[in-house]
N, CA, C and O atoms as a Tinker XYZ file with bonds, in Angstrom:
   496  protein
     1  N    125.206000   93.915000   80.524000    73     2
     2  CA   125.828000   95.122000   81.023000    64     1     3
     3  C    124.727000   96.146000   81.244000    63     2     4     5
     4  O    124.028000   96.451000   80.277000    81     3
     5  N    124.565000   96.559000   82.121000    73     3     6
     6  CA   123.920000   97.325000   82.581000    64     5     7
     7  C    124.225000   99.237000   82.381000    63     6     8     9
     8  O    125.345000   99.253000   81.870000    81     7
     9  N    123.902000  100.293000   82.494000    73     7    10
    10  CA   124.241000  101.630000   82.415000    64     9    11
    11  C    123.210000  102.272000   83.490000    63    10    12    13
    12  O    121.998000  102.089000   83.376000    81    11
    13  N    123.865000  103.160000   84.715000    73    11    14
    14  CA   122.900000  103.797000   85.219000    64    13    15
    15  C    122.967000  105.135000   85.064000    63    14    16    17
    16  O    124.034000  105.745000   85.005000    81    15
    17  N    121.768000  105.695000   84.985000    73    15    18
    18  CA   121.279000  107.237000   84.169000    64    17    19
    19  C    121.307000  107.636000   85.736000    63    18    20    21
    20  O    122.024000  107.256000   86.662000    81    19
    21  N    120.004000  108.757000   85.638000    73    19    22
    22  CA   119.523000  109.447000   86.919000    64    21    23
    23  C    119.017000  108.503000   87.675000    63    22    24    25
    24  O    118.363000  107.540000   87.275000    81    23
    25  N    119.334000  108.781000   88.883000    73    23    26
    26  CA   118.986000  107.688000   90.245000    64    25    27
    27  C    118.275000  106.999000   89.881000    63    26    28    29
    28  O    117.628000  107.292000   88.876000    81    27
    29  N    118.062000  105.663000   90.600000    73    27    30
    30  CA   116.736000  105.078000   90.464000    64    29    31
    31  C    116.649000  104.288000   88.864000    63    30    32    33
    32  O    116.140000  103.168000   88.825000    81    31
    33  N    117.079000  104.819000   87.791000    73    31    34
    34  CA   116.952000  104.246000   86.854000    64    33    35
    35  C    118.061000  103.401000   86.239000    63    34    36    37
    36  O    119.210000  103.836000   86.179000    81    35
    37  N    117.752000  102.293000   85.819000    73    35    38
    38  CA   119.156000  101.114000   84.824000    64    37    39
    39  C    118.156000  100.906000   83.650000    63    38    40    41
    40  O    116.938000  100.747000   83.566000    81    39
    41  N    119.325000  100.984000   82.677000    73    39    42
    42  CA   119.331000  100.748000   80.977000    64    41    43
    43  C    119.841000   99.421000   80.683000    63    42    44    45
    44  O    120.540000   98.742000   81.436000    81    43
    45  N    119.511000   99.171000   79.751000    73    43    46
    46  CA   120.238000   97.730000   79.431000    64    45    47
    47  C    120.882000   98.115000   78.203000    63    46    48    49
    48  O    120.080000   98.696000   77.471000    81    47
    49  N    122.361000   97.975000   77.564000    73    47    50
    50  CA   123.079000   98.621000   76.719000    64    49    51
    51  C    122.422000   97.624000   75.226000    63    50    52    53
    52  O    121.871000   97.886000   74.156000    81    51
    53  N    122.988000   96.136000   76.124000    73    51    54
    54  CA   123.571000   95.197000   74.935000    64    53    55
    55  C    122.420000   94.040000   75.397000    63    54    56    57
    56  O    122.137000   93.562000   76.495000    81    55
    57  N    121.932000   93.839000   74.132000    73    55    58
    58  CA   120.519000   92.736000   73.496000    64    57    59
    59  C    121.069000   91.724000   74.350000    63    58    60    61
    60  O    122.254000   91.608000   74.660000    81    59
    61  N    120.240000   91.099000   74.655000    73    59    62
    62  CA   120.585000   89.451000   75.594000    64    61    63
    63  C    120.297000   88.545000   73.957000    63    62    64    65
    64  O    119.620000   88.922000   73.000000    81    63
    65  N    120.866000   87.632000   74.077000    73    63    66
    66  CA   121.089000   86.313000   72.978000    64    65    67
    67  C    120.954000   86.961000   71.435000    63    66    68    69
    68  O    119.943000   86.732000   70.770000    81    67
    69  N    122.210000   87.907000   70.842000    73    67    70
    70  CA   122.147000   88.457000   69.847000    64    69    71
    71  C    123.316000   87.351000   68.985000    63    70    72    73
    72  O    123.162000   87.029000   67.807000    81    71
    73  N    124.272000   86.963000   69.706000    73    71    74
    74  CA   125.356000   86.022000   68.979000    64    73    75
    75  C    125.087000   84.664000   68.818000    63    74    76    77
    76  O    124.482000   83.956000   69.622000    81    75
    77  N    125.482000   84.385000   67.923000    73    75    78
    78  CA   125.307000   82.871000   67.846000    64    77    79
    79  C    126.426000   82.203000   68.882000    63    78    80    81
    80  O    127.491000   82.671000   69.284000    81    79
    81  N    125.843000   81.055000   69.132000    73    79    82
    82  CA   126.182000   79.980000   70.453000    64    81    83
    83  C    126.623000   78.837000   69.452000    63    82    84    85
    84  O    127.277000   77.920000   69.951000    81    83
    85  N    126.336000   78.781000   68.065000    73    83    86
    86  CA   126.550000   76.925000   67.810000    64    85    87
    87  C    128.103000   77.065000   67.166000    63    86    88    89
    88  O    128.030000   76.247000   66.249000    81    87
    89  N    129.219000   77.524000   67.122000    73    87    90
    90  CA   129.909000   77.590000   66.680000    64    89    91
    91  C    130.847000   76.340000   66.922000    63    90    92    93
    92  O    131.031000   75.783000   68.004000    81    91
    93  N    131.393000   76.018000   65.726000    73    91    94
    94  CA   131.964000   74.635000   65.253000    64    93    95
    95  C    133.526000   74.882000   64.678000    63    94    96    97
    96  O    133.857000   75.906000   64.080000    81    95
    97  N    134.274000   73.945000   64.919000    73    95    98
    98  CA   135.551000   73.846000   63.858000    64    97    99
    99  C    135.351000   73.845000   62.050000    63    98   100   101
   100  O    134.959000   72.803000   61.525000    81    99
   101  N    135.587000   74.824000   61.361000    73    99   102
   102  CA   135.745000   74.470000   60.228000    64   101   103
   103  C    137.241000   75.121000   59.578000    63   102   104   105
   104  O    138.156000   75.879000   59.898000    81   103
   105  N    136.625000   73.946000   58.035000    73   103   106
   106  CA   137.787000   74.780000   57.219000    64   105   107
   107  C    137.444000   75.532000   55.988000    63   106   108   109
   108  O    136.432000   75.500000   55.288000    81   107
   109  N    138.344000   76.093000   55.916000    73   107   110
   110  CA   138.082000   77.534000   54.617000    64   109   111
   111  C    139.220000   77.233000   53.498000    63   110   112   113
   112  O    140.441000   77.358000   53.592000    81   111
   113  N    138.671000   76.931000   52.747000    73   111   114
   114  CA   140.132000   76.662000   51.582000    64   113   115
   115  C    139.939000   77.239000   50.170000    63   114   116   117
   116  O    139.143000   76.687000   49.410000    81   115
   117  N    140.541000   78.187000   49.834000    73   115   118
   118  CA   140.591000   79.037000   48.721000    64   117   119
   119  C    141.179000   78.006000   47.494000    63   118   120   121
   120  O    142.239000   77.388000   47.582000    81   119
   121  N    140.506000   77.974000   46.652000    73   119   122
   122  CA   140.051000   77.044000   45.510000    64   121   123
   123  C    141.653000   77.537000   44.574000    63   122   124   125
   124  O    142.330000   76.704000   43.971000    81   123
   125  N    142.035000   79.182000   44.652000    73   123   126
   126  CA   142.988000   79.650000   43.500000    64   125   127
   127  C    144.028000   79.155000   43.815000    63   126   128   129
   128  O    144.847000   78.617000   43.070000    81   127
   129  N    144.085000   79.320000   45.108000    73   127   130
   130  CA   145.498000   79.435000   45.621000    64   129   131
   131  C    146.313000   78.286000   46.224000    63   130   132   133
   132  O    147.523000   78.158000   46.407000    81   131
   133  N    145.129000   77.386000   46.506000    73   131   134
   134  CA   145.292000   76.051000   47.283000    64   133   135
   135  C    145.635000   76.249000   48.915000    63   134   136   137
   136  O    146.426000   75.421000   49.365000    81   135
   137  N    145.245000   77.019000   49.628000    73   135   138
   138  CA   145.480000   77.491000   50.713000    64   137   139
   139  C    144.199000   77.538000   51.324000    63   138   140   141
   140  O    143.196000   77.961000   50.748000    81   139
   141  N    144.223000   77.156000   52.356000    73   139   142
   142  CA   143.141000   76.534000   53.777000    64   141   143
   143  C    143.562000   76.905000   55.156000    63   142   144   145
   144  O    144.764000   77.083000   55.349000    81   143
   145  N    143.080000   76.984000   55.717000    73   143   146
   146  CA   142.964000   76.782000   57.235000    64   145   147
   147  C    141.910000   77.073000   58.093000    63   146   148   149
   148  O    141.013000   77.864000   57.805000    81   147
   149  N    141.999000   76.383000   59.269000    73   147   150
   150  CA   140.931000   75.657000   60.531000    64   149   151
   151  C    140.718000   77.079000   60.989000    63   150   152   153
   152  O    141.380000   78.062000   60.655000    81   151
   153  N    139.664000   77.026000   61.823000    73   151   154
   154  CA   138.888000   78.222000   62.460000    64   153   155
   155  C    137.422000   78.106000   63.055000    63   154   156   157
   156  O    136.653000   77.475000   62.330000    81   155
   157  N    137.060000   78.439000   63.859000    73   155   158
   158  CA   135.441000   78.344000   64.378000    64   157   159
   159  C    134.800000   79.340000   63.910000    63   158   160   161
   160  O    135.240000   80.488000   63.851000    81   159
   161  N    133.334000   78.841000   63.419000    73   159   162
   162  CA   132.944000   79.665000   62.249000    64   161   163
   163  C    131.297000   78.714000   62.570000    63   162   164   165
   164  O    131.138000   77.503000   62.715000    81   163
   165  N    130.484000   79.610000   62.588000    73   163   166
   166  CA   128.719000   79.249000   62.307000    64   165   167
   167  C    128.449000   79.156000   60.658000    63   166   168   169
   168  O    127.237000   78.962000   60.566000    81   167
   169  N    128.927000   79.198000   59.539000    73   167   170
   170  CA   128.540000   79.078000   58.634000    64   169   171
   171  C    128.327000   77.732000   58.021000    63   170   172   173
   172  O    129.268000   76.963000   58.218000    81   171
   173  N    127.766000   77.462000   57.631000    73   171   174
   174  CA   126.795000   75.619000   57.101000    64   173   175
   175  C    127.564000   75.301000   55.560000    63   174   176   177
   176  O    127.892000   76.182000   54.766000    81   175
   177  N    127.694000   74.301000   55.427000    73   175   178
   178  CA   127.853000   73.359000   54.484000    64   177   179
   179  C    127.589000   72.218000   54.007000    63   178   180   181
   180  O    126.854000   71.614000   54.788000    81   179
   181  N    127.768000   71.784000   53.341000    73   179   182
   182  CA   127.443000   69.906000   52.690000    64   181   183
   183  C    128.532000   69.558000   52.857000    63   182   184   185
   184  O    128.574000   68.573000   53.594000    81   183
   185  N    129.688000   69.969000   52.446000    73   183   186
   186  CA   131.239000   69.447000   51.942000    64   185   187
   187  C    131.481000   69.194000   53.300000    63   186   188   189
   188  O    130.914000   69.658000   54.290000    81   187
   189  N    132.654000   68.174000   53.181000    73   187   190
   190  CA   133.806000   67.908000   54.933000    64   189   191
   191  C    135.031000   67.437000   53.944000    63   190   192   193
   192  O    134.894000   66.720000   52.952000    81   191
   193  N    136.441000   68.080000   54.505000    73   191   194
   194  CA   137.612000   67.420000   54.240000    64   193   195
   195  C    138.521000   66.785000   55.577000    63   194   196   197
   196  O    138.444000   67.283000   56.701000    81   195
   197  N    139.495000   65.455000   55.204000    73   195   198
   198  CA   140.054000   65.366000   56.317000    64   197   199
   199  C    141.042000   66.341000   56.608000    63   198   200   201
   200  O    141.707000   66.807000   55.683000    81   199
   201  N    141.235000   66.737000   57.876000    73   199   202
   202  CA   142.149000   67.823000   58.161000    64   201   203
   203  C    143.763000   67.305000   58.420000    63   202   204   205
   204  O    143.976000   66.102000   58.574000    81   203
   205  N    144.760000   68.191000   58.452000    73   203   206
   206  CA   146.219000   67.424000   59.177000    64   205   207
   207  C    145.993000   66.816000   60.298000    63   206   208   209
   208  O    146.908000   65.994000   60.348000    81   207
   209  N    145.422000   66.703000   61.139000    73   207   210
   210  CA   145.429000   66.541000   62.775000    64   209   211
   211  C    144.600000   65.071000   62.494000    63   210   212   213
   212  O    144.709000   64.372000   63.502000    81   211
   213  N    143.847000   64.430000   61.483000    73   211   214
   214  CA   143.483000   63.583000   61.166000    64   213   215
   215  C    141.594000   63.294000   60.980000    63   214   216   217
   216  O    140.944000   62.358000   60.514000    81   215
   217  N    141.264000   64.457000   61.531000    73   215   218
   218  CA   139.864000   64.651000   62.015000    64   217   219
   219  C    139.700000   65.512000   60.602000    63   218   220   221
   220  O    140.402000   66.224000   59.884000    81   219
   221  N    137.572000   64.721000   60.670000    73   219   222
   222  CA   137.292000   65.310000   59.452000    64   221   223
   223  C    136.118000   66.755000   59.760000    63   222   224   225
   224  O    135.040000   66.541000   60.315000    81   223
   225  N    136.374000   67.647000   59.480000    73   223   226
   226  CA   135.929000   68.931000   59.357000    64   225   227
   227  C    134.385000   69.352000   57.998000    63   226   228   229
   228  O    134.057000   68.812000   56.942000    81   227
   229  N    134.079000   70.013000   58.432000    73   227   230
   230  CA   133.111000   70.985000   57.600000    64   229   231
   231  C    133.960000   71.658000   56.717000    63   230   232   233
   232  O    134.805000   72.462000   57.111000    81   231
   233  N    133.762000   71.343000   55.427000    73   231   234
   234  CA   134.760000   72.695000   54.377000    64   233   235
   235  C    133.529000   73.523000   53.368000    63   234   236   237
   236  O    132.504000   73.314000   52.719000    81   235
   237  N    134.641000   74.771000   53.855000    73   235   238
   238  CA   133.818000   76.202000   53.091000    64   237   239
   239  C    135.027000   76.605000   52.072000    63   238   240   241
   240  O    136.139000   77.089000   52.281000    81   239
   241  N    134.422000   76.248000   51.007000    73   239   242
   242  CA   135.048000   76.911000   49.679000    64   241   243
   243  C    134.866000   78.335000   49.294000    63   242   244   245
   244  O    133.735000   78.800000   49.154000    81   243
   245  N    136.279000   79.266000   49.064000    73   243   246
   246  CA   136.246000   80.223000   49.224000    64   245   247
   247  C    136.888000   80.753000   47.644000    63   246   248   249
   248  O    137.743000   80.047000   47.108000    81   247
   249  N    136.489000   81.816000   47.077000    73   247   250
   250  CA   137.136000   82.396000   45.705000    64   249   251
   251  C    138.424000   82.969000   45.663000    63   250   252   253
   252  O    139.464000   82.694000   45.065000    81   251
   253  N    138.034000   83.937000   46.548000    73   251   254
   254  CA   139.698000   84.586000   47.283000    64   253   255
   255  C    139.584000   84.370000   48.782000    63   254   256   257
   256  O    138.615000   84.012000   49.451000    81   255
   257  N    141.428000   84.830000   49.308000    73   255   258
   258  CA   141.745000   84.810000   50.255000    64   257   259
   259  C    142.891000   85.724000   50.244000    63   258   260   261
   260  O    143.524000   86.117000   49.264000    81   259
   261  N    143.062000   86.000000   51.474000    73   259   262
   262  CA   144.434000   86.681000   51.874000    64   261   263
   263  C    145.488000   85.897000   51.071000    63   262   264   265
   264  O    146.439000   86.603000   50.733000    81   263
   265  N    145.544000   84.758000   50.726000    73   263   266
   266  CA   146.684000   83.741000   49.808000    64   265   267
   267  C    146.733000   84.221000   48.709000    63   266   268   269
   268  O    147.860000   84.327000   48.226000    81   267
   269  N    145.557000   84.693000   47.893000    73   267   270
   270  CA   145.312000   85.211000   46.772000    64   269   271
   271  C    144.700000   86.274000   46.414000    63   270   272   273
   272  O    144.215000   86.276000   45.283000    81   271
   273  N    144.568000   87.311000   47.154000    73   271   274
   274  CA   144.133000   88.672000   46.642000    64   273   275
   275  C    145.332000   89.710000   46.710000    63   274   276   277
   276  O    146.049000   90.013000   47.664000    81   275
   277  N    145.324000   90.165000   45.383000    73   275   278
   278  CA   146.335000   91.245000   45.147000    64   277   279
   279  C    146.851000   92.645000   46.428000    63   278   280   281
   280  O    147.856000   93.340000   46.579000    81   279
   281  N    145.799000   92.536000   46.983000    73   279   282
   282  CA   146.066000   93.556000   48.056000    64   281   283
   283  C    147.028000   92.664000   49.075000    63   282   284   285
   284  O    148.092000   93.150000   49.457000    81   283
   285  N    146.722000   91.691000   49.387000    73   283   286
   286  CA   147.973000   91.262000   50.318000    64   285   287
   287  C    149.287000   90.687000   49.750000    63   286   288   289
   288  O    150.337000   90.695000   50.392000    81   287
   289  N    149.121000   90.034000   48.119000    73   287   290
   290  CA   150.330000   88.965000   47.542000    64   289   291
   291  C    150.727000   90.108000   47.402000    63   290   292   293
   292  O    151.719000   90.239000   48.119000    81   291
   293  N    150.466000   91.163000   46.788000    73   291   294
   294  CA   151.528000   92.412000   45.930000    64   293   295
   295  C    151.386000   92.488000   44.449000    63   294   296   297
   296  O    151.658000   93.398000   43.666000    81   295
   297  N    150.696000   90.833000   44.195000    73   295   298
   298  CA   150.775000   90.856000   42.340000    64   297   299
   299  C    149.708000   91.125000   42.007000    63   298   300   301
   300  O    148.813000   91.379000   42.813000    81   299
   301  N    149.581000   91.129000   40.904000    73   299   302
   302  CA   147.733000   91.703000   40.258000    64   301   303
   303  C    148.021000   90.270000   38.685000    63   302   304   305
   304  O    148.865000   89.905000   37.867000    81   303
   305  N    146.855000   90.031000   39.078000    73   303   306
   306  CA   146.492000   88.881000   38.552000    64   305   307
   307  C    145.016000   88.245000   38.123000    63   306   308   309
   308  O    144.289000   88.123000   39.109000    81   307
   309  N    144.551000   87.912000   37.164000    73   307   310
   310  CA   143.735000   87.459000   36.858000    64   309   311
   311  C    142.801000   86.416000   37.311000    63   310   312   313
   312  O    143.141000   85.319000   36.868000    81   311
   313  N    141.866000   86.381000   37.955000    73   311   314
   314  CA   140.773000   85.624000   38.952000    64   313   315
   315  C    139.624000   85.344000   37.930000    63   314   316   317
   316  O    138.731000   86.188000   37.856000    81   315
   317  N    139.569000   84.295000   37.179000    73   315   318
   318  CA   138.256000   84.551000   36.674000    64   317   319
   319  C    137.325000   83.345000   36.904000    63   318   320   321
   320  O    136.827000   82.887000   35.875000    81   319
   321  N    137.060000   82.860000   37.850000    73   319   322
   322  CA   136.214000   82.009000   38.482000    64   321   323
   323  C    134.793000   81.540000   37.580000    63   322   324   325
   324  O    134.326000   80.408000   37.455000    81   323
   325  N    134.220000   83.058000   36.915000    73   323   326
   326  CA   132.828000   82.751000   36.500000    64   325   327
   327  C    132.991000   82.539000   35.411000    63   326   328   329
   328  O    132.043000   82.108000   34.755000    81   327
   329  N    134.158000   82.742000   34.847000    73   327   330
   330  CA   134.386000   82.536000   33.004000    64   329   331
   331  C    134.157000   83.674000   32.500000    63   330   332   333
   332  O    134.090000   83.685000   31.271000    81   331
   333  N    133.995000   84.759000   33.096000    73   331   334
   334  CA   133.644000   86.255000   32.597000    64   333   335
   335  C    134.453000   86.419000   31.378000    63   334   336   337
   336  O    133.784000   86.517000   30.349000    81   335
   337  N    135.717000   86.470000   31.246000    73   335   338
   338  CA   136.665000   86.651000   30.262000    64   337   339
   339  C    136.363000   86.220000   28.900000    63   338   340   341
   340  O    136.310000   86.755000   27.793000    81   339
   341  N    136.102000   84.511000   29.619000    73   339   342
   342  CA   135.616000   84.105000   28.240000    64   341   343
   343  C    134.960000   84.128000   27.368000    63   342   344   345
   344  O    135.396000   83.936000   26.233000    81   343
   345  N    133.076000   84.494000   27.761000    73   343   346
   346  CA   132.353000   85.454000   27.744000    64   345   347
   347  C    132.830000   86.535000   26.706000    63   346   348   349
   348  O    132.686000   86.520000   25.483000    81   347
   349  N    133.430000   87.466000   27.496000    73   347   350
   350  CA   133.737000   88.537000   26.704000    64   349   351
   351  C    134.493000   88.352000   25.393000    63   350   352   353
   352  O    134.349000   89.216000   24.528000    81   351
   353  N    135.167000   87.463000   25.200000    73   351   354
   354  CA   136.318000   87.207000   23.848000    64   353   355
   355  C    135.738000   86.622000   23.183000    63   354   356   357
   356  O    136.158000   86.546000   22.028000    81   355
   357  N    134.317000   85.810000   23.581000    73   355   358
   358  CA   133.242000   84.873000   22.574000    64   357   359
   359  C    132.191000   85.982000   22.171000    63   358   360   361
   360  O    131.493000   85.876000   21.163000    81   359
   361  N    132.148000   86.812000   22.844000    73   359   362
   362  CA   131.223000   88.033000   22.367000    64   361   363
   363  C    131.456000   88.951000   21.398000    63   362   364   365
   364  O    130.699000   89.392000   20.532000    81   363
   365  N    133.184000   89.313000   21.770000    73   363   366
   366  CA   134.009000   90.026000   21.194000    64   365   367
   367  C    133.951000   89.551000   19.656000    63   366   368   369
   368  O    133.686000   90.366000   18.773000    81   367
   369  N    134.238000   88.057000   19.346000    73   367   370
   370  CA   134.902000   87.452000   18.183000    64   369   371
   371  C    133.354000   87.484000   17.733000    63   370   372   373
   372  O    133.186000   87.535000   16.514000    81   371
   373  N    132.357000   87.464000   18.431000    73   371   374
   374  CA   130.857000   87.004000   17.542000    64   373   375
   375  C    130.705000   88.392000   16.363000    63   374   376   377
   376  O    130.458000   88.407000   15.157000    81   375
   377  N    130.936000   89.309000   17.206000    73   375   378
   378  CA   130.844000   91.004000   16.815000    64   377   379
   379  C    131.754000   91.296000   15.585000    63   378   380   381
   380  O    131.330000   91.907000   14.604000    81   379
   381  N    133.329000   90.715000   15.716000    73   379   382
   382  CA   134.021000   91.129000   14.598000    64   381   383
   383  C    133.527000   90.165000   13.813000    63   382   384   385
   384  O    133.226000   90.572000   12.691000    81   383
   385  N    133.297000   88.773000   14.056000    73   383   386
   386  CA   132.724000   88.464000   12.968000    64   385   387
   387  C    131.287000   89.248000   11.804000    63   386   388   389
   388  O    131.258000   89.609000   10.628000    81   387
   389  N    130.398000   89.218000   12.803000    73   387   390
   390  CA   129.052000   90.170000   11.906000    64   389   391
   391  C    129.413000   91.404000   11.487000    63   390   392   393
   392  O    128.613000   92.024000   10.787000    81   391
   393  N    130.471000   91.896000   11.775000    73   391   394
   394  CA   130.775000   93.568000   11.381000    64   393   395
   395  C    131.717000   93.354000    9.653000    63   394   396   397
   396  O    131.827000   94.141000    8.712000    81   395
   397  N    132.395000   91.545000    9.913000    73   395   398
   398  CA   133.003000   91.466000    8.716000    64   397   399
   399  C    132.140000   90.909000    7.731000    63   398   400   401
   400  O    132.445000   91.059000    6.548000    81   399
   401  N    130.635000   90.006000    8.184000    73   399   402
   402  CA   129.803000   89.355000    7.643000    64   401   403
   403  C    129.283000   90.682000    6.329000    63   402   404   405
   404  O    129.367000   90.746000    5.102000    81   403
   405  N    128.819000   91.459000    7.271000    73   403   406
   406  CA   127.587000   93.015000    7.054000    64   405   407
   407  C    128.750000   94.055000    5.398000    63   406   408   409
   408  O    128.438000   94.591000    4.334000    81   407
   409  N    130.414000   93.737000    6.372000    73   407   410
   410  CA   131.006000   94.750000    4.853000    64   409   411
   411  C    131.197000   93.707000    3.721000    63   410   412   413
   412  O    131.288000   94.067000    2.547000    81   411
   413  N    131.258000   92.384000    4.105000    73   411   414
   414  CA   131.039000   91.320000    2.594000    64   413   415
   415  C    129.328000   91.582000    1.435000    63   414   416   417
   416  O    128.936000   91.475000    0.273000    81   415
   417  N    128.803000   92.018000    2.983000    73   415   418
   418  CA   126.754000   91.961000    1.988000    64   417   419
   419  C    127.310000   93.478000    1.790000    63   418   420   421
   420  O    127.497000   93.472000    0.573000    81   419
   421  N    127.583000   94.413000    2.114000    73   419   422
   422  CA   127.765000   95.809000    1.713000    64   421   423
   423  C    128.317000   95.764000    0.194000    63   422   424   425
   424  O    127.687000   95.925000   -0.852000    81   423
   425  N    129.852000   95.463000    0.421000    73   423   426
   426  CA   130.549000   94.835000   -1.044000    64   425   427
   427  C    129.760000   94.284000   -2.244000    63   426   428   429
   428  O    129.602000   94.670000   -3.403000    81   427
   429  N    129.256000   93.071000   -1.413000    73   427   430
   430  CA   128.522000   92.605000   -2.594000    64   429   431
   431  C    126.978000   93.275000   -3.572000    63   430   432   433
   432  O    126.608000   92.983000   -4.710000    81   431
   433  N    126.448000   94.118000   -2.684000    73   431   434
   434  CA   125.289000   95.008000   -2.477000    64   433   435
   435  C    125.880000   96.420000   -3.750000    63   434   436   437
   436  O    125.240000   96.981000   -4.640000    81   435
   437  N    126.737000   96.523000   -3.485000    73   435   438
   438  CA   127.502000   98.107000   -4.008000    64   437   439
   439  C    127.929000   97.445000   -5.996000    63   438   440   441
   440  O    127.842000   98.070000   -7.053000    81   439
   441  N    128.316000   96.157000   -5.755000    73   439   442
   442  CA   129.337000   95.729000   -6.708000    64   441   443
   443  C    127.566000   94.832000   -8.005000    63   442   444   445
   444  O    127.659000   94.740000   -9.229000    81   443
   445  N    126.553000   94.466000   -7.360000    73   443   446
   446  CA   125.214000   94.528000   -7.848000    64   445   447
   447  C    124.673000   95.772000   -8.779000    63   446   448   449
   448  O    124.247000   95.765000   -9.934000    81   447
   449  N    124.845000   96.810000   -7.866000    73   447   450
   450  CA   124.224000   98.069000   -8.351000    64   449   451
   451  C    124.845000   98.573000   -9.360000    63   450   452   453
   452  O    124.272000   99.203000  -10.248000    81   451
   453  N    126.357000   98.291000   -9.312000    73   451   454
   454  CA   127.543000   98.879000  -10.023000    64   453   455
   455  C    126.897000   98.478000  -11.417000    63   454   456   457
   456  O    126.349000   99.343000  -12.101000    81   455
   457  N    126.971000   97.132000  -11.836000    73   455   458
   458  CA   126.947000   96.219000  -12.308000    64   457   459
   459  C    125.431000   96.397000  -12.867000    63   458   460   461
   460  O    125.145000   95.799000  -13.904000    81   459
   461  N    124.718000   96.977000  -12.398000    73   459   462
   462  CA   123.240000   96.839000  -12.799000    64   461   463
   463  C    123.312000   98.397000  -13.714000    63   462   464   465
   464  O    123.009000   98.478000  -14.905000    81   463
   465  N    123.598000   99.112000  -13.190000    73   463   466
   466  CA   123.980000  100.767000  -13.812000    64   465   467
   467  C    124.676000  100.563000  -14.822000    63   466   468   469
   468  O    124.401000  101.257000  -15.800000    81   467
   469  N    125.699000   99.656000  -14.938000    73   467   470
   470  CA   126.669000   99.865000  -15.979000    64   469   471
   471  C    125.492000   99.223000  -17.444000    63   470   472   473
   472  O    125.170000   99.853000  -18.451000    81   471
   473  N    125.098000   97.847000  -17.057000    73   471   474
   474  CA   124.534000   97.002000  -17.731000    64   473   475
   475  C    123.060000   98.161000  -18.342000    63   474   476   477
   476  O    122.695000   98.030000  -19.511000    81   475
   477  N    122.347000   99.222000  -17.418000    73   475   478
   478  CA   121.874000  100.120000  -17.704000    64   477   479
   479  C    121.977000  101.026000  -19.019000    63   478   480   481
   480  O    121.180000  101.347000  -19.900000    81   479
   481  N    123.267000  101.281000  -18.760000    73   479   482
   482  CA   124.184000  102.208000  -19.193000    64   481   483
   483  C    124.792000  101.379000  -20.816000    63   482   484   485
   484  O    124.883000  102.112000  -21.801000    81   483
   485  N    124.968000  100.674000  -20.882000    73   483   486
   486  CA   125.150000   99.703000  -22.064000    64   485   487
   487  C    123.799000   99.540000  -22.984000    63   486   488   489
   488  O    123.933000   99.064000  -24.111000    81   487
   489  N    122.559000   99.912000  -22.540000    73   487   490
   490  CA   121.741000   99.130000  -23.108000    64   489   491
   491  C    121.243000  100.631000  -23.597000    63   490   492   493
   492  O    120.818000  100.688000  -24.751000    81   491
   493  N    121.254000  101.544000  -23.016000    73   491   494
   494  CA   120.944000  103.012000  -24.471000    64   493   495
   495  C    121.571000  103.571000  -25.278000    63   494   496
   496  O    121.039000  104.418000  -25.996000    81   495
């Protein structure tokens, strides 16, 4: 596409060979939700599944999708793909544990001294 300014002069708007040309059939199938579908798409893979139509395709595994993100289902729901959660509740439980470890050595630390004072205290 061309643009002409003051006489005599042409601009060129739009880059010559900025889009990609190799575009292919693939599929996209959201892992949560079990929901897929076909589309032309330049993005690369290893994976191929057979498709309905009987032909086997390039598949791109996806985390979410319109099938499963709360902004389109309406529900709000828990996605935890990386194990984050779990993580956190193994971190969580490590913590209450050492916080209950630390007031057992406190206890036992306090109930020593007690015990050492008294035994002190007995012996003049």
């Amino acid at each position: 596409m061309t643009y002409r300014g003051q006489p005599g002069t042409i601009f060129e708007i739009m880059k010559k060979d900025l889009h990609p040309t190799d575009y292919r059939a693939v599929v996209f199938q959201d892992d949560s939700a079990g929901f897929a579908f076909l589309t032309q798409s330049t993005a690369k893979t290893n994976d191929s599944i057979k498709w309905e139509d009987g032909h086997e395709y390039p598949l791109v595994k996806l985390h979410i999708s319109s099938a499963s993100h709360p902004f389109f289902t309406g529900e709000e729901r828990v996605i935890d793909t990386e194990g984050r959660v779990d993580r956190f509740k193994a971190r969580f439980k490590a913590a209450e544990e050492r916080k209950g470890a630390l007031a057992n050595k406190a206890k036992k630390t306090a109930a020593r001294a007690e015990k050492k004072a008294s035994t002190a205290k007995n012996e003049k």
